[in-house]
C-alpha positions, 0 to 999 in steps of 0.5 A: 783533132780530139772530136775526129778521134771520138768520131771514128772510135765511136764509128769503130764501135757501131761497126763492133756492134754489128758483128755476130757474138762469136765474132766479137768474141774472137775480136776481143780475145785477139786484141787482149792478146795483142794488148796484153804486153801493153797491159803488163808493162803498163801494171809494171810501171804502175806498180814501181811508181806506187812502191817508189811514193811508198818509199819516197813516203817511209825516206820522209818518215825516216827522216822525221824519226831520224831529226826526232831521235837527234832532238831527244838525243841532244834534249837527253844529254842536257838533261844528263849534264844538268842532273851531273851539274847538280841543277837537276835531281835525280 
């Protein structure tokens, strides 16, 4: 199936080559017009997936930061009551 879809995409561009440049010009304005909602949707879609890793990226940041804060947090409130305690100086 893939080789019959090369074949005639192949045959689909010799045919393309034929044609006179204004021709081909005119084909190519005309099929980025009727492509061009495909093409929007598609830098759409790409763009959302690239701000949704950037986002899925900073939540994992956050979350490191967020564990590193609670671990110095708590390492601060040992070292506070030591210090109270009197194991510590000041």
């Amino acid at each position: 199936m893939q080789t019959e879809k090369l074949r005639i995409a192949d045959s689909l561009y010799a045919f393309y080559e034929t044609l006179s440049d204004d021709i081909q010009q005119a084909f190519l304005q005309k099929l980025f017009q009727k492509q061009q909602d495909k093409l929007e949707k598609s830098a759409f879609y790409i763009a959302r997936r690239e701000v949704t890793n950037e986002n899925e990226l900073h939540e994992a940041e956050r979350s490191h930061l967020d564990e590193l804060i609670r671990v110095l947090t708590i390492h601060e409130i040992e070292e506070m009551q030591e210090i109270i305690e009197g194991e510590l100086p000041i």
